[in-house]
PDB file of N, CA, C and O in Angstrom, chain B, residues numbered from 101:
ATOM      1  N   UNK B 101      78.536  79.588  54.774  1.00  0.00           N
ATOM      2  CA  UNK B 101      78.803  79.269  56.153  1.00  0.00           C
ATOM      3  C   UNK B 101      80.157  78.580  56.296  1.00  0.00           C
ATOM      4  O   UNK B 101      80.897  78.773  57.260  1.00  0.00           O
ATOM      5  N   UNK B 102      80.461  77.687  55.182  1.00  0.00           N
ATOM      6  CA  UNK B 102      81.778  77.012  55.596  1.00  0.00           C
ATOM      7  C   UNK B 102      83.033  78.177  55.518  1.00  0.00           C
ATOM      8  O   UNK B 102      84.050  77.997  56.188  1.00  0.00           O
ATOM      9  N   UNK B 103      82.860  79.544  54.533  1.00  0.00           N
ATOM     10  CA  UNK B 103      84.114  80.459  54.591  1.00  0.00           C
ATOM     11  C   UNK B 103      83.531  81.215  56.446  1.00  0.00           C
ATOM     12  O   UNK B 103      83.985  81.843  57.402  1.00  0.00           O
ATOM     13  N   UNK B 104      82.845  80.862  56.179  1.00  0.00           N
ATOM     14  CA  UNK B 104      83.068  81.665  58.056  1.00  0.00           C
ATOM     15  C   UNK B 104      83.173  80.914  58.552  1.00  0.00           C
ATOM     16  O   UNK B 104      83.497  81.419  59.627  1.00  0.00           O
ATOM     17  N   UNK B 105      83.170  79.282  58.797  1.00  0.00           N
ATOM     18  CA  UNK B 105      84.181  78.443  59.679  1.00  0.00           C
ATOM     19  C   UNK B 105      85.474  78.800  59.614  1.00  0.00           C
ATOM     20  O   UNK B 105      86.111  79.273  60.555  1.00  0.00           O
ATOM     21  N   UNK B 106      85.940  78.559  58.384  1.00  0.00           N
ATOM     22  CA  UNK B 106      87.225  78.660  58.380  1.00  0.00           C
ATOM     23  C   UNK B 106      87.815  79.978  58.667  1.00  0.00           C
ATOM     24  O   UNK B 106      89.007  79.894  58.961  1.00  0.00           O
ATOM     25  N   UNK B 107      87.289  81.276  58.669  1.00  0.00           N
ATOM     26  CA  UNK B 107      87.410  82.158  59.131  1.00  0.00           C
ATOM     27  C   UNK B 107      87.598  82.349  60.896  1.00  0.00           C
ATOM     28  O   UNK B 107      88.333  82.982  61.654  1.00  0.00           O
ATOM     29  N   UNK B 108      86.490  81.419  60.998  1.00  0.00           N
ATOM     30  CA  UNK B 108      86.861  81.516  62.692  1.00  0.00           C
ATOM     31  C   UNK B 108      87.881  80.430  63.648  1.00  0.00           C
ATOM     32  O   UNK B 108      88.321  80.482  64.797  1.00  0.00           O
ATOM     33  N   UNK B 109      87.963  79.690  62.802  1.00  0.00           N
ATOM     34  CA  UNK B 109      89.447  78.617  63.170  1.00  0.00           C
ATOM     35  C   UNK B 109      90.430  79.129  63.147  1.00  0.00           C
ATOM     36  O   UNK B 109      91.272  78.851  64.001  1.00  0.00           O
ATOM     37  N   UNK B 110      90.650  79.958  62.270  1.00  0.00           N
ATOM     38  CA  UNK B 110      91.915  81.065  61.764  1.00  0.00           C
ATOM     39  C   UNK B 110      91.837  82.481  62.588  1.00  0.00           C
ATOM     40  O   UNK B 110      92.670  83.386  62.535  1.00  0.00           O
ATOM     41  N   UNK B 111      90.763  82.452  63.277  1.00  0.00           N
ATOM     42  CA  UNK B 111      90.704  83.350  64.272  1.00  0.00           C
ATOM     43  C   UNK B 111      90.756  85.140  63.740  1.00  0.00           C
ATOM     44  O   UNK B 111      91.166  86.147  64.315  1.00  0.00           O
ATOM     45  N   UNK B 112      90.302  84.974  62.756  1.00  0.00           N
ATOM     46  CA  UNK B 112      89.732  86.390  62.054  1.00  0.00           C
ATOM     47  C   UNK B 112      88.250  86.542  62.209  1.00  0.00           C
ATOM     48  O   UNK B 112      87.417  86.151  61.392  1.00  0.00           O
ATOM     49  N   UNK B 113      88.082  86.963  62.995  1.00  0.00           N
ATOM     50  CA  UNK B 113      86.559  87.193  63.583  1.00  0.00           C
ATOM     51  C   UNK B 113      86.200  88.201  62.851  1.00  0.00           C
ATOM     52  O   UNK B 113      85.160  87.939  62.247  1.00  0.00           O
ATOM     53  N   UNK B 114      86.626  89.295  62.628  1.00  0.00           N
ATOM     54  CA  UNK B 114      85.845  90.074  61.673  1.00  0.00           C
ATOM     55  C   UNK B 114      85.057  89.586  60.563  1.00  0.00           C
ATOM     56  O   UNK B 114      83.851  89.731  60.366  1.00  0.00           O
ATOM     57  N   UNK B 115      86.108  88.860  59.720  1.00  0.00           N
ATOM     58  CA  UNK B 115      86.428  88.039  58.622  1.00  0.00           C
ATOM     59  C   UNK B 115      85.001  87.252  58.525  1.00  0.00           C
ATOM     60  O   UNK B 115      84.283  87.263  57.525  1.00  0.00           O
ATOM     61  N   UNK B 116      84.731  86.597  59.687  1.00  0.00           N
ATOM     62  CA  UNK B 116      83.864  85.782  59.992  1.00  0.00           C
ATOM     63  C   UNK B 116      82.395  86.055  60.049  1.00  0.00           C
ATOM     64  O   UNK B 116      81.560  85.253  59.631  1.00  0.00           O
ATOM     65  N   UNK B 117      82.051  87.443  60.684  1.00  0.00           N
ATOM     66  CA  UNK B 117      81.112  88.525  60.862  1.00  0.00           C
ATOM     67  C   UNK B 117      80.750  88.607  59.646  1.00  0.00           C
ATOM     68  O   UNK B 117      79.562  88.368  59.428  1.00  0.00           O
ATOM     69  N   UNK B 118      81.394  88.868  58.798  1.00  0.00           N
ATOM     70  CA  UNK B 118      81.127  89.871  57.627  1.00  0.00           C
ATOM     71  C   UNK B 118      80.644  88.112  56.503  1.00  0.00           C
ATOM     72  O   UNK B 118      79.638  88.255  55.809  1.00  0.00           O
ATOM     73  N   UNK B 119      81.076  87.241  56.449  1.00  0.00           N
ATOM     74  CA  UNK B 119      80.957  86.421  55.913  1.00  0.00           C
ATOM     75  C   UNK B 119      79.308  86.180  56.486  1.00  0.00           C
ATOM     76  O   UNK B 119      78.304  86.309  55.784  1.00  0.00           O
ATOM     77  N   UNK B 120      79.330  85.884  57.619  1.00  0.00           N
ATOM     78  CA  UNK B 120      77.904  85.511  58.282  1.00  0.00           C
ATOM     79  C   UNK B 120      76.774  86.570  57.899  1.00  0.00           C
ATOM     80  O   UNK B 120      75.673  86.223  57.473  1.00  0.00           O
ATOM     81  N   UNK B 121      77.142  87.846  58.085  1.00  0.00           N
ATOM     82  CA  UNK B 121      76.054  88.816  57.524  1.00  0.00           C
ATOM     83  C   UNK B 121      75.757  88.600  56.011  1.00  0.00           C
ATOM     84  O   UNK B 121      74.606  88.662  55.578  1.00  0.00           O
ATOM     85  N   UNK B 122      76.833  88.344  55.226  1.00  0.00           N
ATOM     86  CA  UNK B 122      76.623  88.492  53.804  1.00  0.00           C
ATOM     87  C   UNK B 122      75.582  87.459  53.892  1.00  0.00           C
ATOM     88  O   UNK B 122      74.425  87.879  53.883  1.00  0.00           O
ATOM     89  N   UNK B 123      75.761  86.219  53.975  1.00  0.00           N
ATOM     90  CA  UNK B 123      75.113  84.684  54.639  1.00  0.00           C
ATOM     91  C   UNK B 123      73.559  85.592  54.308  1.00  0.00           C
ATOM     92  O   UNK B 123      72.912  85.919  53.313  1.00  0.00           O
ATOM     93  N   UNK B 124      73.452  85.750  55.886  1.00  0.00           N
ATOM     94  CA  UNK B 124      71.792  86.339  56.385  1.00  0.00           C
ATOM     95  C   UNK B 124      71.172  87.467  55.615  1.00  0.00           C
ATOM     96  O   UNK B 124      70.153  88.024  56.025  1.00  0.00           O
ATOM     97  N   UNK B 125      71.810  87.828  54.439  1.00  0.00           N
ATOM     98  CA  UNK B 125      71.270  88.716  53.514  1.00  0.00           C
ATOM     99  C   UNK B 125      70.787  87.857  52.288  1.00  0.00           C
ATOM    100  O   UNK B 125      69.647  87.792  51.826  1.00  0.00           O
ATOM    101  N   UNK B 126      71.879  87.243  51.891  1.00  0.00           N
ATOM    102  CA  UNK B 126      71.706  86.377  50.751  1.00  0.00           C
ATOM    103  C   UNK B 126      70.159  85.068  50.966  1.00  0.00           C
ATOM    104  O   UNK B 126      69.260  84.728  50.198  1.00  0.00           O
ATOM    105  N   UNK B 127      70.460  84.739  52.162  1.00  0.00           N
ATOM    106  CA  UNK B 127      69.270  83.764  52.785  1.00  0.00           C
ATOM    107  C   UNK B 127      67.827  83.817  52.765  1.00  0.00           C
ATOM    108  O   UNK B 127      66.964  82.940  52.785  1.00  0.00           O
ATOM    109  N   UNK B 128      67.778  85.625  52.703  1.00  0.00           N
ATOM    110  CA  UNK B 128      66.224  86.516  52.150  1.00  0.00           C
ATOM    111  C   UNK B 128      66.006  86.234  50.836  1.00  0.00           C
ATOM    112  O   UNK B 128      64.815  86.160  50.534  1.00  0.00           O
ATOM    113  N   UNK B 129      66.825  86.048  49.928  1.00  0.00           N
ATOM    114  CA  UNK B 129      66.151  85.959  48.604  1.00  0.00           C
ATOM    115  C   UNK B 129      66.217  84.438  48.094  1.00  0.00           C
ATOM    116  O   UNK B 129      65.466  84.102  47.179  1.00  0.00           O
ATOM    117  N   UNK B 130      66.999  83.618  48.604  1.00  0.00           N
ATOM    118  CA  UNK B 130      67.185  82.576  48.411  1.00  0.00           C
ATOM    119  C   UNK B 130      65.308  81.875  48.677  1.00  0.00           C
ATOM    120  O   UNK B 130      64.477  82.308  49.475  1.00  0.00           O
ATOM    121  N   UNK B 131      65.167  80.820  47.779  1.00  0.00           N
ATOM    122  CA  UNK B 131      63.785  80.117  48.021  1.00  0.00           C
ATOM    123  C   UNK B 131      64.115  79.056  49.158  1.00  0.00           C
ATOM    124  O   UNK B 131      65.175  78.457  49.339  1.00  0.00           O
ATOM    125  N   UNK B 132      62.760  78.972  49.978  1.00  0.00           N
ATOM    126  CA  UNK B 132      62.658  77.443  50.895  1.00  0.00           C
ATOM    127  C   UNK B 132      62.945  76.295  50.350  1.00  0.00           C
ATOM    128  O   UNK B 132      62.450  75.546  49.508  1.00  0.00           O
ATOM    129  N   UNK B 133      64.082  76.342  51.188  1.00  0.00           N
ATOM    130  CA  UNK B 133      64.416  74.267  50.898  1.00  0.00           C
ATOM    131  C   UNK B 133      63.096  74.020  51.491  1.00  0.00           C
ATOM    132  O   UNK B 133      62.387  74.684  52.248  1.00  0.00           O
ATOM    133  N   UNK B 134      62.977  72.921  50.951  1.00  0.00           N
ATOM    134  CA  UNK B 134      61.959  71.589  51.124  1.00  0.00           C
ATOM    135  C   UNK B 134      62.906  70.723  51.824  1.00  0.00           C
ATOM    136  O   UNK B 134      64.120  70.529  51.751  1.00  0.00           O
ATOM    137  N   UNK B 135      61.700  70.154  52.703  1.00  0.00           N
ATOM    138  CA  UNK B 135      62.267  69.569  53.765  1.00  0.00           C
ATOM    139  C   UNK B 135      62.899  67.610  52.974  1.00  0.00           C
ATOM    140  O   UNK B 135      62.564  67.220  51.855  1.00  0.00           O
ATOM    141  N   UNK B 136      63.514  67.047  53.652  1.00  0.00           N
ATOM    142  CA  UNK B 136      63.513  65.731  52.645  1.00  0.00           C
ATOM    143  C   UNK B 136      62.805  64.671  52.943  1.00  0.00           C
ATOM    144  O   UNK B 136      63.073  63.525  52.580  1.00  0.00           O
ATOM    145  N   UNK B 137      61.713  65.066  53.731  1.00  0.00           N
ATOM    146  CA  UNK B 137      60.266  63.930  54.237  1.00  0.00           C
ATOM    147  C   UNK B 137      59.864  64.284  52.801  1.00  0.00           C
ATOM    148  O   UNK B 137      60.118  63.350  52.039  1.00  0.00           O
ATOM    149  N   UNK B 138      59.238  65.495  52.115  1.00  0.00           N
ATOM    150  CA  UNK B 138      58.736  65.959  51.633  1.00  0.00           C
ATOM    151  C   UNK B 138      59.014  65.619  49.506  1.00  0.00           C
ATOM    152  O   UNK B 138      58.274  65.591  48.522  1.00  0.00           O
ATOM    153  N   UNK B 139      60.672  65.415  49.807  1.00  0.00           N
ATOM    154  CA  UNK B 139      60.940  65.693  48.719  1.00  0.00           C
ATOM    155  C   UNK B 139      61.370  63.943  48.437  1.00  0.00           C
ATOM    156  O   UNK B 139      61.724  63.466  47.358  1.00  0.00           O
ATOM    157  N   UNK B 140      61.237  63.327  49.538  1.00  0.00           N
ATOM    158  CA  UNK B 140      60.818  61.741  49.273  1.00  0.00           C
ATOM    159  C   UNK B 140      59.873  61.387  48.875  1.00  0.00           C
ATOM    160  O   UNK B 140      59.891  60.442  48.086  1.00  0.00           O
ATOM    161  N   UNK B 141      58.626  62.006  49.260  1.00  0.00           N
ATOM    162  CA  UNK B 141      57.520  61.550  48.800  1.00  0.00           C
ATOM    163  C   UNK B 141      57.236  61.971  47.706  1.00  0.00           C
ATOM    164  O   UNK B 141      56.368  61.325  47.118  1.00  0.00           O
ATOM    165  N   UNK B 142      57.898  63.350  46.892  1.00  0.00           N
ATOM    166  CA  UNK B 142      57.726  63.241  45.599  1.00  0.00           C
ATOM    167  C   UNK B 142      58.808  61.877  44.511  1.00  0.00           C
ATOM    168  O   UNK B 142      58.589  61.352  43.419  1.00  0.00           O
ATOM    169  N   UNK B 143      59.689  61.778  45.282  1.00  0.00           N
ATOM    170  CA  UNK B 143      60.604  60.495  44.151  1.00  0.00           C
ATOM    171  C   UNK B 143      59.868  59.567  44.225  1.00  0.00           C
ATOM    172  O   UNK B 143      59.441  58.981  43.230  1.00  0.00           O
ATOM    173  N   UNK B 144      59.534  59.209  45.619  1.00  0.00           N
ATOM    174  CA  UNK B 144      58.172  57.982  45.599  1.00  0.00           C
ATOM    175  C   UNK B 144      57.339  57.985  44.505  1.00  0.00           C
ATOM    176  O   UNK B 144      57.327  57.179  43.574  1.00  0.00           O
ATOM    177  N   UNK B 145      56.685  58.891  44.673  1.00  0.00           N
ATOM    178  CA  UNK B 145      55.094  59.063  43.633  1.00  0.00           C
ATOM    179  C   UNK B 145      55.615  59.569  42.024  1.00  0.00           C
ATOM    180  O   UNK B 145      54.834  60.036  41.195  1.00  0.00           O
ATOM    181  N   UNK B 146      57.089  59.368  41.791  1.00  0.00           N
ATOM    182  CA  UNK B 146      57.737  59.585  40.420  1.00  0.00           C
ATOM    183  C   UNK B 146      57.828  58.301  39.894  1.00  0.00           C
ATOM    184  O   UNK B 146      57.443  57.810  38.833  1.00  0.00           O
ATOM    185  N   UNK B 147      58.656  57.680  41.254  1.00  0.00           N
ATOM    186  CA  UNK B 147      59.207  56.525  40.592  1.00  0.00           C
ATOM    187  C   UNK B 147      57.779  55.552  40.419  1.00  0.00           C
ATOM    188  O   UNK B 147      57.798  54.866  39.397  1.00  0.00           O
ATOM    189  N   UNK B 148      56.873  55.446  41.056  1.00  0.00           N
ATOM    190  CA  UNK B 148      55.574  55.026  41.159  1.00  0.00           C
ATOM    191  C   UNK B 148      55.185  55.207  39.982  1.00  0.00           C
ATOM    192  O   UNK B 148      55.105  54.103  39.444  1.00  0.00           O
ATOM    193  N   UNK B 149      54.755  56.425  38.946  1.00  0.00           N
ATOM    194  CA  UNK B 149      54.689  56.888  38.066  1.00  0.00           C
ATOM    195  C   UNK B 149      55.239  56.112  36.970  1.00  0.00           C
ATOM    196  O   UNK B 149      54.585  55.376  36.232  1.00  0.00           O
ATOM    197  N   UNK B 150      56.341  56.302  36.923  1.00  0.00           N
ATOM    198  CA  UNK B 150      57.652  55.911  35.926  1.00  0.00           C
ATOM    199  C   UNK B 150      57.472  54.227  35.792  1.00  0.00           C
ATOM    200  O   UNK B 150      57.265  53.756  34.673  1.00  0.00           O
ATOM    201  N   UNK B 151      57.555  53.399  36.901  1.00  0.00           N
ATOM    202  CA  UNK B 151      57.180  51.980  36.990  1.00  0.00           C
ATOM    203  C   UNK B 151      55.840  51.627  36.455  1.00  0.00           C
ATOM    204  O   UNK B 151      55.557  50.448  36.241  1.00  0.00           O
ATOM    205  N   UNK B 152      54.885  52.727  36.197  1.00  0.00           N
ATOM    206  CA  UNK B 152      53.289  52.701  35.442  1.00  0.00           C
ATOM    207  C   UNK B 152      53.746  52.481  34.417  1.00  0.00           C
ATOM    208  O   UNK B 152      53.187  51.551  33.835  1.00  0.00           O
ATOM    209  N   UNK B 153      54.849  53.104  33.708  1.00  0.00           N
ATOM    210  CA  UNK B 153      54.670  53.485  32.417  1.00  0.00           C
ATOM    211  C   UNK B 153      56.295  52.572  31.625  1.00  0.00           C
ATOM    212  O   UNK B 153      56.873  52.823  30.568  1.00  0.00           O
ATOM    213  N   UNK B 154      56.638  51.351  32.842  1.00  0.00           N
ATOM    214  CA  UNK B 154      57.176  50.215  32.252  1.00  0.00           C
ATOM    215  C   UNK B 154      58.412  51.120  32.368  1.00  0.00           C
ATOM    216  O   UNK B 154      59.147  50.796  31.435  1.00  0.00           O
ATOM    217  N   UNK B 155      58.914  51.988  32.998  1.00  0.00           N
ATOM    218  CA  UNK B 155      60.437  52.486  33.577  1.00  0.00           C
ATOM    219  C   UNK B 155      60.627  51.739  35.050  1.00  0.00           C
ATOM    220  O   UNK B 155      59.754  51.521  35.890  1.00  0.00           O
ATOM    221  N   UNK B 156      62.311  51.355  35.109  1.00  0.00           N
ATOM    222  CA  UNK B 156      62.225  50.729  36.100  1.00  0.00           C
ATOM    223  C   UNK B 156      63.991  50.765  36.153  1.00  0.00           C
ATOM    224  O   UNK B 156      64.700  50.497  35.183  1.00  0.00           O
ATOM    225  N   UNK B 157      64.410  51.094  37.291  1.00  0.00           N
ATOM    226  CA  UNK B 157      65.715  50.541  37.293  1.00  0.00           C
ATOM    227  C   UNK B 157      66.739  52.048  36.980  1.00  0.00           C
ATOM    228  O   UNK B 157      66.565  53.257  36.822  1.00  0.00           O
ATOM    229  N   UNK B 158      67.460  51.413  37.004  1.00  0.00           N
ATOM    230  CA  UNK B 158      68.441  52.635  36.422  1.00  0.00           C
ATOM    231  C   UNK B 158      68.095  53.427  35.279  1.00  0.00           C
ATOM    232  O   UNK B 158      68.263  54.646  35.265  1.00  0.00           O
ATOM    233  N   UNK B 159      67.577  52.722  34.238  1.00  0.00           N
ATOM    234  CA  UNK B 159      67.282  53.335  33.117  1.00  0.00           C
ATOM    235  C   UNK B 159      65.902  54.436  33.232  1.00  0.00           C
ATOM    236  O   UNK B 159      65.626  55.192  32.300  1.00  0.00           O
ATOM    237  N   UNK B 160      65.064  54.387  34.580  1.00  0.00           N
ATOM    238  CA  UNK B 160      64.455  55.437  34.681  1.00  0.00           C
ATOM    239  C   UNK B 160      64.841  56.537  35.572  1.00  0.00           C
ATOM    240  O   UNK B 160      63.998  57.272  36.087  1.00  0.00           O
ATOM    241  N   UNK B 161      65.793  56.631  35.715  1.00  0.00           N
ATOM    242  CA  UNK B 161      66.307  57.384  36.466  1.00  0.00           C
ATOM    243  C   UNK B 161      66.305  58.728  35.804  1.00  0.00           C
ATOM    244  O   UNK B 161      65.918  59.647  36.526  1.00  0.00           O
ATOM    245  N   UNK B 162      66.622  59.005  34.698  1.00  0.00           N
ATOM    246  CA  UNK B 162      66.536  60.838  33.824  1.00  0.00           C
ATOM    247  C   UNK B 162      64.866  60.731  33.456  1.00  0.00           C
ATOM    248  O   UNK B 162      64.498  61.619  32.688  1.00  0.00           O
ATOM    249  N   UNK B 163      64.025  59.970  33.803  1.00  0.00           N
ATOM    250  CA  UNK B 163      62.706  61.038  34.090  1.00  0.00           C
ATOM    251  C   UNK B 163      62.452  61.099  34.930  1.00  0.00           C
ATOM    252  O   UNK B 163      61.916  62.149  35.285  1.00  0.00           O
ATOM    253  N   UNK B 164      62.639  60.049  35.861  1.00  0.00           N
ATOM    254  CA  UNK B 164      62.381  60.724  37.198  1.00  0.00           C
ATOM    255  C   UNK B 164      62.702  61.866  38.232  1.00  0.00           C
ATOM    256  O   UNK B 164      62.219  62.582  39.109  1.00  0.00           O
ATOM    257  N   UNK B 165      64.034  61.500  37.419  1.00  0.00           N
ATOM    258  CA  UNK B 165      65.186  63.260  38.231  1.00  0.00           C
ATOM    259  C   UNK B 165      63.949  64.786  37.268  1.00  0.00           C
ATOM    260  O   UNK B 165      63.277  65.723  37.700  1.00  0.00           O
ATOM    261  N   UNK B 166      64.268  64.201  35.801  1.00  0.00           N
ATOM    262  CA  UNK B 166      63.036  65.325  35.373  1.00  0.00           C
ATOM    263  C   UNK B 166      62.076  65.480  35.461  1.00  0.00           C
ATOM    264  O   UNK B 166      61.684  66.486  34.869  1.00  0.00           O
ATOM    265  N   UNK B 167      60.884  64.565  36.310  1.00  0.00           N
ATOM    266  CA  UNK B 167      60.052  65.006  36.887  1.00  0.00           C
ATOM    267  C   UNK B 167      59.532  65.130  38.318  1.00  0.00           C
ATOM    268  O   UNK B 167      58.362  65.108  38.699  1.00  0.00           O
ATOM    269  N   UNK B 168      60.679  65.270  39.041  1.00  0.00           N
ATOM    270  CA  UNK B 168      60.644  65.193  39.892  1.00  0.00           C
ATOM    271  C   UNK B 168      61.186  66.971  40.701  1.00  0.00           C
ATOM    272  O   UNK B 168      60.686  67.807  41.455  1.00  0.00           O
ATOM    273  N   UNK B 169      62.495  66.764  39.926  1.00  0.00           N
ATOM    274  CA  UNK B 169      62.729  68.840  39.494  1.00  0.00           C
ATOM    275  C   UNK B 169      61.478  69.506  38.791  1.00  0.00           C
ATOM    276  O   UNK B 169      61.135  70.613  39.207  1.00  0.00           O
ATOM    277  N   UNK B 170      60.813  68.954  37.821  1.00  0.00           N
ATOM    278  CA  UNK B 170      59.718  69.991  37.769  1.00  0.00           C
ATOM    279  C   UNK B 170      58.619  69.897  38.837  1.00  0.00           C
ATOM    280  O   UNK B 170      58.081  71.001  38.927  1.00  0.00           O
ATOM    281  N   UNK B 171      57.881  68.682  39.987  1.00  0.00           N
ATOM    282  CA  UNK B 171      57.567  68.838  40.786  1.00  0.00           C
ATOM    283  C   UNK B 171      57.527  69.605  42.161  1.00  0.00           C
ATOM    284  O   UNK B 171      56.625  70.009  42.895  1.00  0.00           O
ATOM    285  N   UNK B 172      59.310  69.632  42.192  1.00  0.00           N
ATOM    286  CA  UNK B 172      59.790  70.280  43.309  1.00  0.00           C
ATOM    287  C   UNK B 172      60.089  71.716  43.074  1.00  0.00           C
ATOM    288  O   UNK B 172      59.713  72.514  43.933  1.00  0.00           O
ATOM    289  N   UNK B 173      60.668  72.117  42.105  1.00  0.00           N
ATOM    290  CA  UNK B 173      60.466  73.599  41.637  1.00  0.00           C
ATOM    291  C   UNK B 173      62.221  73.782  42.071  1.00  0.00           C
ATOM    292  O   UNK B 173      63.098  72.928  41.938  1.00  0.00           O
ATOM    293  N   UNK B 174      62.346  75.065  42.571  1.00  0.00           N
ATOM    294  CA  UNK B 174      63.109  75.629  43.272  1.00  0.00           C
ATOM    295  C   UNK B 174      63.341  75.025  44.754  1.00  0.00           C
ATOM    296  O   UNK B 174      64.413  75.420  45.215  1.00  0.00           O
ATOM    297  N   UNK B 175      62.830  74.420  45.371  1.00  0.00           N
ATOM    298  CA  UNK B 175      62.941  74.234  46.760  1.00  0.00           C
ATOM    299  C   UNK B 175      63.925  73.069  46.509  1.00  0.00           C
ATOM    300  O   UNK B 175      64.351  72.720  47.610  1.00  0.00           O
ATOM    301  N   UNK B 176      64.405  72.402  45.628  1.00  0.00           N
ATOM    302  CA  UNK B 176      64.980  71.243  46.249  1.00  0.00           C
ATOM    303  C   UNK B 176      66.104  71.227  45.238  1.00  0.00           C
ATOM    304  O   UNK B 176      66.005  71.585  44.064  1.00  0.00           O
ATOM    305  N   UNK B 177      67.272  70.729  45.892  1.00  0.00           N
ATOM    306  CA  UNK B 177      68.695  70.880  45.281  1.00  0.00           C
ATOM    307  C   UNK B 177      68.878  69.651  44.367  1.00  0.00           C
ATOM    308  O   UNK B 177      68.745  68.478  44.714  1.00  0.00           O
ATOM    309  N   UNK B 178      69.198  70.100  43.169  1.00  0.00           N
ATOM    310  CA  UNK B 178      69.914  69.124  41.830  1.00  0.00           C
ATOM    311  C   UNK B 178      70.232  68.204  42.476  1.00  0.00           C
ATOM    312  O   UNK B 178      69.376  67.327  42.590  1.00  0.00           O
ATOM    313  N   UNK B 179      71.624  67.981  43.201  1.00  0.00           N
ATOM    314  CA  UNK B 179      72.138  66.929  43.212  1.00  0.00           C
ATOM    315  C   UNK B 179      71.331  66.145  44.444  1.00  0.00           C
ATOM    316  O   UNK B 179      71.496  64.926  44.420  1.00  0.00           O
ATOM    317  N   UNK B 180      70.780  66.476  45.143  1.00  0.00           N
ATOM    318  CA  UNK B 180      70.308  65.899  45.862  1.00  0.00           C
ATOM    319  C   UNK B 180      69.483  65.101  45.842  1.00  0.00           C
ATOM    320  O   UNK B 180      69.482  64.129  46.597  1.00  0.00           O
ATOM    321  N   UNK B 181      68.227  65.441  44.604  1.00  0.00           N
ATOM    322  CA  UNK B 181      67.473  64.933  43.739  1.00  0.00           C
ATOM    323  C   UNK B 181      67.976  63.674  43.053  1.00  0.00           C
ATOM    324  O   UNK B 181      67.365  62.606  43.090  1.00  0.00           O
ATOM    325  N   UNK B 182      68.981  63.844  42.503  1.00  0.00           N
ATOM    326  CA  UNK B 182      69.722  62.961  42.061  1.00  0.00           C
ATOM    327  C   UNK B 182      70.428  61.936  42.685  1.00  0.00           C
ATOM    328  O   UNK B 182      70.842  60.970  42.045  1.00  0.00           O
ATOM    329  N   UNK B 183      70.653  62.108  44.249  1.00  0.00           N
ATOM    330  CA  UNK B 183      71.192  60.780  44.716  1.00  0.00           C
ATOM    331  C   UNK B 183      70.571  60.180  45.677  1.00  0.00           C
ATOM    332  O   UNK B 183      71.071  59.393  46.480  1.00  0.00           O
ATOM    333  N   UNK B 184      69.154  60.638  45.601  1.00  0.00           N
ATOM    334  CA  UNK B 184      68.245  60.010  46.435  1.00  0.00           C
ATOM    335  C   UNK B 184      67.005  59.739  45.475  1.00  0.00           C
ATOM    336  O   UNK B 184      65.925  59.673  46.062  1.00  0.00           O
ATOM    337  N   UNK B 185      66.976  59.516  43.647  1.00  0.00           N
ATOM    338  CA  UNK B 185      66.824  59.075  42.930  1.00  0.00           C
ATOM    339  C   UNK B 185      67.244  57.427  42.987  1.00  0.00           C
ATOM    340  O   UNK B 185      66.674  56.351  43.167  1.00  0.00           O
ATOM    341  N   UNK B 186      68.835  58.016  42.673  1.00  0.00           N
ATOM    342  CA  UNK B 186      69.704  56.540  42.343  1.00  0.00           C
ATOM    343  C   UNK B 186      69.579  55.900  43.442  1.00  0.00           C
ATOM    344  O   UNK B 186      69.467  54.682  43.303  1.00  0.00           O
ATOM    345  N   UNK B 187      69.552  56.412  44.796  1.00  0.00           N
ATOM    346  CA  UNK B 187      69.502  55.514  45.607  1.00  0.00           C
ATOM    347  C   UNK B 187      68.147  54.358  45.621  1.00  0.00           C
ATOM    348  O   UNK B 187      68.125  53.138  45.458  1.00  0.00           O
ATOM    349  N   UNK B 188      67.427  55.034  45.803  1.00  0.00           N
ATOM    350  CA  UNK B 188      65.982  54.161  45.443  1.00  0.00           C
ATOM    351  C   UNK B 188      65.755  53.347  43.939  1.00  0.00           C
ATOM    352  O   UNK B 188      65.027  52.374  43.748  1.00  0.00           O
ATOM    353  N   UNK B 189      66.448  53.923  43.132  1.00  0.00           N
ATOM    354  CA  UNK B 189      66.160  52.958  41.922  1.00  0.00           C
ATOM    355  C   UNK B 189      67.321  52.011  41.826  1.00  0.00           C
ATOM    356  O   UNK B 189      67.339  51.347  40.789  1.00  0.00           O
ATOM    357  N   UNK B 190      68.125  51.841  42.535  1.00  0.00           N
ATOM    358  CA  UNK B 190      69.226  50.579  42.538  1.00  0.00           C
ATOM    359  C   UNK B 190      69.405  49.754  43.606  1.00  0.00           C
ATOM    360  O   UNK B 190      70.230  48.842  43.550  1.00  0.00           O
TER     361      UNK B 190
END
């Protein structure tokens, strides 16, 4: 989506079309994001987890990112996982 912004600032509308269709094709095979109500309440019930088992702090932060990606599967983005990890554990 952002090369068809810039496509349409630059006022190549075709350019823009064709970017957006590719978009709405690619979007069919792509998996459901998870929403981030959703993908809070799994870091919650990680870090919950992780604090059971005497992790706490920064230093639990790489199991929680790893179990928290194997919770979420495909629906939820790496880094995102990751800075709404750190955010809650610091």
């Amino acid at each position: 989506a952002e090369s068809a912004d810039i496509y349409k600032d630059a006022g190549r509308f075709e350019a823009e079309a064709a970017e957006r269709a590719e978009l709405a094709i690619l979007e069919r095979y792509l998996p459901a994001a998870m929403s981030d109500a959703d993908l809070e309440k799994i870091v919650d019930s990680q870090i919950s987890i992780a604090a059971a088992q005497g992790l706490s702090g920064p230093k639990a932060m790489g199991a929680v990112v790893k179990a928290v990606r194997g919770e979420a599967g495909d629906g939820a983005d790496g880094a995102k996982i990751a800075n709404l990890v750190k955010t809650k554990l610091t």
